[in-house]
N, C-alpha and C positions, 0 to 999 in steps of 0.2 A: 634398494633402488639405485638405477646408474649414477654414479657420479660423474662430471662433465668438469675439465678444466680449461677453460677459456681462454686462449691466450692471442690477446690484441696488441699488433703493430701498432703504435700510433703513427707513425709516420708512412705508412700502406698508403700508395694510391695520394702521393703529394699532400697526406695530412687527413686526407678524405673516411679513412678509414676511422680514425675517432670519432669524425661523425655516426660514425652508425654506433656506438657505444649505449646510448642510453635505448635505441632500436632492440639491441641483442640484449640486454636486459628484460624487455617490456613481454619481447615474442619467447624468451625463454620459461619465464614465469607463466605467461598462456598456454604455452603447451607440458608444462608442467615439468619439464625438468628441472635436478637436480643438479646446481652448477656451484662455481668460483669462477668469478674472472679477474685477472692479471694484464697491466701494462710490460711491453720490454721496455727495458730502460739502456741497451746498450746492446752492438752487436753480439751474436750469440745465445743473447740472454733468454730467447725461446728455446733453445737446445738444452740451456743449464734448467728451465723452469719444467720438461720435460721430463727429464731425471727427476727432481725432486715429485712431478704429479704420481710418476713408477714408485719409488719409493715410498711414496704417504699415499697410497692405495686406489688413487681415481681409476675409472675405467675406461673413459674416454679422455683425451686429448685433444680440442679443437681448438685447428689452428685458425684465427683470425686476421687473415691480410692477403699478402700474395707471394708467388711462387719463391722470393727468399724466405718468407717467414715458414711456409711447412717446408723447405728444404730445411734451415736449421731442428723444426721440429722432427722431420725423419730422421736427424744427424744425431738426434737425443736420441730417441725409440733405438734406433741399432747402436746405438755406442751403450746403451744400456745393455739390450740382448744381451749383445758381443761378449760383456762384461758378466753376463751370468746373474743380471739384477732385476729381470722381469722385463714384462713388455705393458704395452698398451695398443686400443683399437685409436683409430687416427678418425680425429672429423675435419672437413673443411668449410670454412665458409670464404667465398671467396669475392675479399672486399679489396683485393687488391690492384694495381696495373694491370696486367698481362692475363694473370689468371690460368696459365695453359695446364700447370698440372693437372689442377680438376678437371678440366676437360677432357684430359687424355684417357684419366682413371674413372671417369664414370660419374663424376660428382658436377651436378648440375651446377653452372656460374651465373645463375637465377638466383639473386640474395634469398628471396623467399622459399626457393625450393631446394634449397642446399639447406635450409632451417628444417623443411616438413623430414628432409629425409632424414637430418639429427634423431625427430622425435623416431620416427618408424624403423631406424636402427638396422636397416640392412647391409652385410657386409661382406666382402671379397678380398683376396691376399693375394696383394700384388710385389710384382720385383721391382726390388732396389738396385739401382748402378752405384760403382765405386770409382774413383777417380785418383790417380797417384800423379804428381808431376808438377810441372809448376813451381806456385808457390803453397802448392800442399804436397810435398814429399812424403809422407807421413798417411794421406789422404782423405778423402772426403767423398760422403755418400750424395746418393741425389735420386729426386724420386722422374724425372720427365727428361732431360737429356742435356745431352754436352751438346756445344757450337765451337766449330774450330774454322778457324780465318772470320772470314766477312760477316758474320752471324755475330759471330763473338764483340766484334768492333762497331757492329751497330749497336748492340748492346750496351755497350759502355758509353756510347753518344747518347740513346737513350735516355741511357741514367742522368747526363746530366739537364736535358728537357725541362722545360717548366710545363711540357706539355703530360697530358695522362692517357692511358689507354692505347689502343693498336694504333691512332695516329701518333704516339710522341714514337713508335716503332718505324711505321711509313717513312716518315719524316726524317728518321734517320739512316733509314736507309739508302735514301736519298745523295743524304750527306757523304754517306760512306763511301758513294759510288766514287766518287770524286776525290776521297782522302784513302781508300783500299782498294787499291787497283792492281798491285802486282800480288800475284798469287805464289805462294809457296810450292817448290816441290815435296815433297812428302810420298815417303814409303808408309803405307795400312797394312802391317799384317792382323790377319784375319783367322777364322778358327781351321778355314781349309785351304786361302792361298793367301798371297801378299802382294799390292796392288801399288807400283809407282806411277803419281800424276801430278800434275800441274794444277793443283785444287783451290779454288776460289773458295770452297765452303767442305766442310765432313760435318755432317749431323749426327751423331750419336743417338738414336732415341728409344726411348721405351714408350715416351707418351706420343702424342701426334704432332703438334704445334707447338710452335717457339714466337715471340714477340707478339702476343694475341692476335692474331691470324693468321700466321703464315705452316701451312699447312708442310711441314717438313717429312712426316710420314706415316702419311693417311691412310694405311694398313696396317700400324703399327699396333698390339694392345698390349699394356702393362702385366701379364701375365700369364705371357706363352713362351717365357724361358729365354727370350733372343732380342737381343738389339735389332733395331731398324736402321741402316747408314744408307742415308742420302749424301752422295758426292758429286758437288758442282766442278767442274773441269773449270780451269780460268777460260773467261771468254772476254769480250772486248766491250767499254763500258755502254756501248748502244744496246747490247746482245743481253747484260746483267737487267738493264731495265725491260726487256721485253719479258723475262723471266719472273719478275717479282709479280707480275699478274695471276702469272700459271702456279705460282706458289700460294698465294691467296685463295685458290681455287682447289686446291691442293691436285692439280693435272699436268704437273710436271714429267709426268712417268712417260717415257717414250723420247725427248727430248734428247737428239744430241748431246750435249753438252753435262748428261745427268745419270747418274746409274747407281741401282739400289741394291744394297749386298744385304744378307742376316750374317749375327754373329752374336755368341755370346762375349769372346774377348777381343779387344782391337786394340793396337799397339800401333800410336801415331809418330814416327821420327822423321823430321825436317831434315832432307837433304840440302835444301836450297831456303836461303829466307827462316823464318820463326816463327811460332803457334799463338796466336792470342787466344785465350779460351776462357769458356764461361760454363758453370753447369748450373740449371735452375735458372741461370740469370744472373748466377754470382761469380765475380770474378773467380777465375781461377791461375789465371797470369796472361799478362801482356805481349809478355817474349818467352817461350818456352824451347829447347832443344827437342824436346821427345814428352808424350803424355800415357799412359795406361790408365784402358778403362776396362770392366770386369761386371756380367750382368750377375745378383745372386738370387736366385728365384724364389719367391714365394716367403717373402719375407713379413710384409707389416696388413695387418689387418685394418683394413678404410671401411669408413660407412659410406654408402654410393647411392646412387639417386639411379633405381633399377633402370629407369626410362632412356636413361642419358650413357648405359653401359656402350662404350664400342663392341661391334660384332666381330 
């Protein structure tokens, strides 16, 4: 019988995610799986609990919160690979913030039907991005995409919200507009040319959405080999907020100001100005010279909620 290791954020979703702890007990036992589940007690501590599920035999791995917590859980699953120590199928349940990886990857952000599709077990292998720079030299995996400038810096406002969900996002974008306004110049080289501009934003993405709703690249699917980059050109702060609509919408495509490239490697260096960047949602440095990021295909096996797969 599957085995299933459970691993709950408590602090997912301003605290809200331990609410649901006695919830995923009750519908686990109903639908009859075979579990464990685990609090993290410390950054990381889903990536170290990860390893040890590979290592002491489970066959699922569900991550319990939001888009930090299976970012650290993918950082487990590939640094184990990598390592030559086995893998694991990846589940999500998504009781977090934002929520966007599931979305991107196919896994419904329906608490209940992100459960049905645990029991019914169907699965796809999807690609990981890797990210070098910053303050990971060394690097770091990610399973939905980088933000570099003004994506990035909403993020970190975000984070510190008392607010939850796509408005403590809104809301800070808001903010942003007002405290990120001069845009970086930045050379992208790319897999077949190298692009200098004046960028307000560069989306990295494999999944589709960043800040739970904003629709960054709504063509994009987790397992067709290539990054998705959306590049916002600086534009003037009346023009950023006519924008944040069309990105909700995800109907930004045609826009002056916007243009969408594929690639699997992108190499970000700041001629002018510095990178603030985030992957998943997770810091990955505030002031950066230059960032590398690298898609590797066909890496981690997810359970998905068939209905909700991107076409």
């Amino acid at each position: 019988m599957t085995r299933h290791l459970i691993i709950v954020n408590p602090t997912a979703a301003k605290g809200g995610a331990l609410k649901q702890v006695p919830v995923i007990h009750e519908r686990f036992k109903e639908l009859g799986l075979r579990y464990d589940l685990v609090l993290t007690e410390h950054p990381w501590h889903a990536a170290e609990l990860t390893q040890q599920a590979i290592s002491n035999g489970y066959d699922v791995v569900v991550s319990a919160g939001g888009d930090g917590t299976v970012n650290e859980v993918i950082n487990g699953i590939m640094e184990s690979r990598q390592a030559g120590l086995g893998s694991i199928k990846l589940g999500v349940l998504p009781i977090g913030r934002g929520n966007d990886f599931a979305y991107g990857a196919g896994v419904s952000t329906n608490f209940e039907e992100s459960l049905r599709a645990l029991a019914q077990a169907r699965t796809r292998v999807i690609d990981i991005g890797f990210i070098q720079g910053g303050d990971y030299p060394e690097g770091r995996f990610f399973g939905n995409g980088v933000g570099i400038g003004f994506d990035a810096v909403v993020g970190f406002i975000a984070n510190q919200s008392r607010l939850t969900g796509f408005i403590s996002y809104l809301v800070a974008a808001i903010k942003t507009i007002f405290l990120y306004f001069k845009a970086p110049t930045v050379e992208i080289a790319l897999d077949d040319q190298t692009l200098q501009v004046s960028a307000l934003m560069v989306s990295i993405m494999n999944g589709r959405r960043m800040g739970g709703g904003f629709m960054m690249a709504p063509k994009s699917s987790p397992d067709d080999g290539v990054f998705d980059l959306c590049i916002a050109s600086s534009v003037s702060k009346a023009r950023i907020f006519a924008l944040i609509p069309r990105f909700m919408r995800g109907n930004q495509e045609g826009h002056p100001a916007i243009r969408f490239e594929r690639s699997r490697r992108v190499h970000v260096r700041a001629i002018e100005g510095d990178l603030p960047a985030h992957a998943d949602g997770e810091t990955i440095c505030t002031h950066s010279d230059e960032l590398s990021v690298e898609l590797i295909p066909a890496q981690i096996e997810i359970i998905y909620s068939p209905d909700k797969k991107p076409s």
